[in-house]
C-alpha positions in Angstrom: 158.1 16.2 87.7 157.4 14.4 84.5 154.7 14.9 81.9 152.9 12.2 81.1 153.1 11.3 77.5 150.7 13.6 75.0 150.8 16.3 77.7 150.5 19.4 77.0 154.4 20.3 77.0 155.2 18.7 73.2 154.8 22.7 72.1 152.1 23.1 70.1 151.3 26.4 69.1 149.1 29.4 71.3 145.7 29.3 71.6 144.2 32.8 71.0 142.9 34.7 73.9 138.7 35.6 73.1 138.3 39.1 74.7 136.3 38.6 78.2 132.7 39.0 78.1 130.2 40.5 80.9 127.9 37.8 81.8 125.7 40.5 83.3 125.7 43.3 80.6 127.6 41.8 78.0 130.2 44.4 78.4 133.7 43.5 76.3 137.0 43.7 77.7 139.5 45.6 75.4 142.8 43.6 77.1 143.7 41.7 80.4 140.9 42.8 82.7 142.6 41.9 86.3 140.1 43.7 88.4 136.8 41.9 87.2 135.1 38.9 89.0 135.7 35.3 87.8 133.1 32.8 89.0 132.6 29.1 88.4 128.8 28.1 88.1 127.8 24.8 87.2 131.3 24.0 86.1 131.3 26.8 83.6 133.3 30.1 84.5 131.2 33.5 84.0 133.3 36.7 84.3 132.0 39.7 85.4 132.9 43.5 85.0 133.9 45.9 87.5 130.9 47.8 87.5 128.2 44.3 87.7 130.6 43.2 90.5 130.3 46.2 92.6 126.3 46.6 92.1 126.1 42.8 93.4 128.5 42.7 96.2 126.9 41.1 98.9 125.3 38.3 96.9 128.9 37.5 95.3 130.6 37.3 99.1 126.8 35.6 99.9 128.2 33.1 97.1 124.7 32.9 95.6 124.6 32.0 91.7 124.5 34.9 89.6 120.4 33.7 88.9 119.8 35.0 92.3 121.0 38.7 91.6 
C-alpha cells in the first residue's frame, strides 16, 4: 500500500492524548479508560464512564442519542 503524498506517514511528531471526559457527569479519566462507552452523535464522539454507561444500559443497546437518557 502506498501513502499518498502529505499523508500522515512523513513523521511528524505525537499529538498529546487530553484525558477522556464523561459527557454525562463530567467525570475525568486518570489514563487509558478501556471499559468506558465511546459513542458517535452527530459526527462528534462523546465517551462515557463506567458508571453513566451502566445506569443507561438499555437506551445505549436502544441506540437512542444520549438527549433521550
Amino acid at each position: 500500500m502506498t501513502s499518498l503524498p502529505g499523508g500522515s506517514d512523513d513523521g511528524g511528531s505525537a499529538k498529546e492524548l487530553e484525558p477522556l471526559v464523561c459527557a454525562r457527569c463530567g467525570t475525568v479519566a486518570e489514563g487509558p479508560q478501556p471499559t468506558w462507552t465511546c459513542s458517535v452523535e452527530s459526527g462528534v464522539r462523546q465517551y462515557f464512564c463506567n458508571a453513566c454507561s451502566r445506569e443507561n444500559l438499555r437506551a445505549i443497546e436502544g441506540r437512542l442519542d444520549s438527549a433521550w437518557w
